[in-house]
N, C-alpha and C positions, 0 to 999 in steps of 0.2 A: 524863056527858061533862065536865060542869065539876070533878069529882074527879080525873078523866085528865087534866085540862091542868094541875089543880092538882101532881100527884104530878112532873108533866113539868118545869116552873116548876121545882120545889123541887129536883128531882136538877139541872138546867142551873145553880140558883144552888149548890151543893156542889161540882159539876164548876170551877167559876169558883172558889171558893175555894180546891179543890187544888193550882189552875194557878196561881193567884200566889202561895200559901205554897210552891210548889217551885219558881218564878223568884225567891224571895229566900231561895233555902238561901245561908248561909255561907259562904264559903271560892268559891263561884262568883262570877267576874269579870265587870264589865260591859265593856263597849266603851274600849279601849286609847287612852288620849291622851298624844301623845310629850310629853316634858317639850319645854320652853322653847328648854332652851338644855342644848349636849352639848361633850363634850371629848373629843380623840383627842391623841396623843403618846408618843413614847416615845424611848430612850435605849440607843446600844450603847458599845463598847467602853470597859468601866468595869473598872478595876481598886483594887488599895488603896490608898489615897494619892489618890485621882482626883477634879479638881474639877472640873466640866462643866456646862452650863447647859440645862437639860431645856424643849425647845421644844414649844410646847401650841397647840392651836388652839381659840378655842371658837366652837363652831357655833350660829347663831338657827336657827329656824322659824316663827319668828313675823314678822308685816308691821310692827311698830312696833322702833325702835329699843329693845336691853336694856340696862342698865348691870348690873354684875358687881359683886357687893359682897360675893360669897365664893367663894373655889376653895379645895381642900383636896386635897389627892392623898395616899392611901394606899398603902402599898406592904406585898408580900406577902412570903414566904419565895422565895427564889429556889433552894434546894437543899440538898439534907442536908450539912451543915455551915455553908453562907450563909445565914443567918436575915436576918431584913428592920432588924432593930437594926445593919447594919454600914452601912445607906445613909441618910441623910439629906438630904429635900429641902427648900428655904429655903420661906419663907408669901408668900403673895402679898400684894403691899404695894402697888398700883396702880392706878391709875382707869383703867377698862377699860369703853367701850360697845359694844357688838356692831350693827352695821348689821340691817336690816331682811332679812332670808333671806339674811342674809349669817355672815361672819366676821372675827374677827382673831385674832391669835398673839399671845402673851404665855411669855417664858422666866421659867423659877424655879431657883435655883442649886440644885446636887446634887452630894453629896461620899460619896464612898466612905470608910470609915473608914483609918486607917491599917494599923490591927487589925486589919482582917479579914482571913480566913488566906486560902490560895490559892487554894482553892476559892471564893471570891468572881472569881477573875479570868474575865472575858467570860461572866459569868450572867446571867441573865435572871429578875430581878425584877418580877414581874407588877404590873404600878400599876393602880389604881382611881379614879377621880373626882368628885368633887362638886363642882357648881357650883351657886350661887344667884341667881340679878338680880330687880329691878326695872323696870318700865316708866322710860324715860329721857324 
């Protein structure tokens, strides 16, 4: 009898080991936490020559006040001939706190080259966002 609960024991402590070396395989995700702080905006009728001030919102989730002490916005190719080198957005040069589950707006200037051929005219360049803060 004490052999059978032995062999019982020893398969239940194997089974235990399987189950968490396959709840820590690689590449598998634990529980999603939103970041901080998120950015939405965007920009239309831009042509060559065009200088426009790109209006941004950044959004908290969190209950303490953020301060913002980096935004950077990427931009994409907008279309076979408009590559993303004809648009140029300014850096954000501002002191900027975000309220507690709240938000504020913050513009960055944005200039279409002069260069850019026609195929730039009313495209849509996909932007991307990065923001950073700190507790305020």
């Amino acid at each position: 009898m004490r052999l059978l609960s032995a062999v019982a024991a020893l398969a239940l402590a194997a089974l235990l080991v399987v189950a968490l070396a396959q709840s820590r395989v690689p590449g598998k995700a634990g529980p999603r936490v939103r970041p901080p702080l998120r950015v939405t905006g965007g920009l239309r009728s831009l042509y060559p020559g065009a200088r426009r001030r790109l209006p941004l919102v950044v959004w908290s989730n969190r209950g303490f006040r953020i301060r913002v002490v980096s935004l950077t916005v990427r931009v994409g190719n907008a279309r076979r001939g408009c590559g993303r080198g004809y648009l140029r957005v300014g850096r954000f040069r501002r002191r900027l706190v975000v309220p507690p589950h709240g938000f504020r707006t913050v513009d960055l200037p944005v200039t279409m080259l002069p260069s850019a051929p026609d195929a730039c005219k009313r495209a849509t360049f996909p932007l991307g966002f990065t923001v950073a803060g700190r507790r305020a």
